[in-house]
C-alpha positions in Angstrom: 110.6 84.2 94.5 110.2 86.7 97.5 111.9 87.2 100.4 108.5 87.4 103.2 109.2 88.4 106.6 109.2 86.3 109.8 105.6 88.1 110.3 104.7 87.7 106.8 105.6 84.3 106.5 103.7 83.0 109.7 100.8 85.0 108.2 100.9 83.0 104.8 101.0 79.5 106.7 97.7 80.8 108.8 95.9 81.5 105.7 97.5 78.3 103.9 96.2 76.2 107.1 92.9 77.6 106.8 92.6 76.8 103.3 93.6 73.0 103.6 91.3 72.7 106.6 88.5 74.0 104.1 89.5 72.1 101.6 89.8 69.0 103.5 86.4 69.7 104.4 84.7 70.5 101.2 85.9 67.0 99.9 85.2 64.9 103.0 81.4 66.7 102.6 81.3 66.1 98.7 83.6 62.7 98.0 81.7 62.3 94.4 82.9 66.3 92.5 85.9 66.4 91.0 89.2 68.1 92.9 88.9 70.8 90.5 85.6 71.8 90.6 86.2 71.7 94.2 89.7 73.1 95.1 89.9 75.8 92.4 87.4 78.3 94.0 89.0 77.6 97.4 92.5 77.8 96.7 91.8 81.1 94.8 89.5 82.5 97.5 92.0 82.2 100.4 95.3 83.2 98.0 93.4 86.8 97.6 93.8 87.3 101.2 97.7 86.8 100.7 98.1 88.2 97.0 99.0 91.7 98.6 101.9 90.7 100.1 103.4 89.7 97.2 102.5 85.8 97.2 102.1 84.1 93.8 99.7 81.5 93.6 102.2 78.5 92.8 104.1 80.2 96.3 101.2 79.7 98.0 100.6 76.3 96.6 103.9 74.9 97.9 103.2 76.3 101.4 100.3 74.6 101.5 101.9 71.4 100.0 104.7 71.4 102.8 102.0 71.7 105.5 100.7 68.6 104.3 103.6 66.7 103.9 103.4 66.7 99.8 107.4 67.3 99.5 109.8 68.9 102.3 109.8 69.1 105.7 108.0 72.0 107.5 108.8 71.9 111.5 104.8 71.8 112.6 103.4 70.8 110.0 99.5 69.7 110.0 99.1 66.6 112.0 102.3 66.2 113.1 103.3 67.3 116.8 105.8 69.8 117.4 
C-alpha cells in the first residue's frame, strides 16, 4: 500500500466523503435497485478523481468504509462530532 501525504490523504477522504454522500443519496432516492447496480458506477466515478495519486480502488474502499464506521476508528468520521 502507499504512503499518501498529509495533503494527499485529506484529499482522498474529501473525495471519499463526497462519494458516500452520493451514494447515500442515490439509495435513499432508489430504495428498490440493487447496491450494485447502484454503487458500482459511483464508487468508480469518484475513485478516477483519486486514481492519479496512486490510490487503488480497494484503498479507496476502506477510506470510505472507516468514514462510515464499517471497521476502525477514523477521528471525524461522518456523523460523528469531533
Amino acid at each position: 500500500m502507499k504512503k499518501l501525504s498529509t495533503e494527499q490523504d485529506n484529499a482522498v477522504r474529501d473525495v471519499a466523503r463526497q462519494c458516500s454522500t452520493a451514494l447515500k443519496k442515490a439509495i435513499t432516492e432508489n430504495p428498490s435497485v440493487g447496491w450494485n447496480s447502484i454503487a458500482t458506477p459511483i464508487l468508480h466515478e469518484y475513485h478516477e478523481k483519486v486514481k492519479p495519486m496512486g490510490v487503488s480502488l480497494m484503498m479507496f474502499y476502506s477510506i470510505i468504509w472507516r468514514l462510515n464506521g464499517r471497521f476502525g476508528r477514523y477521528k471525524g468520521r461522518m456523523g460523528e462530532e469531533s
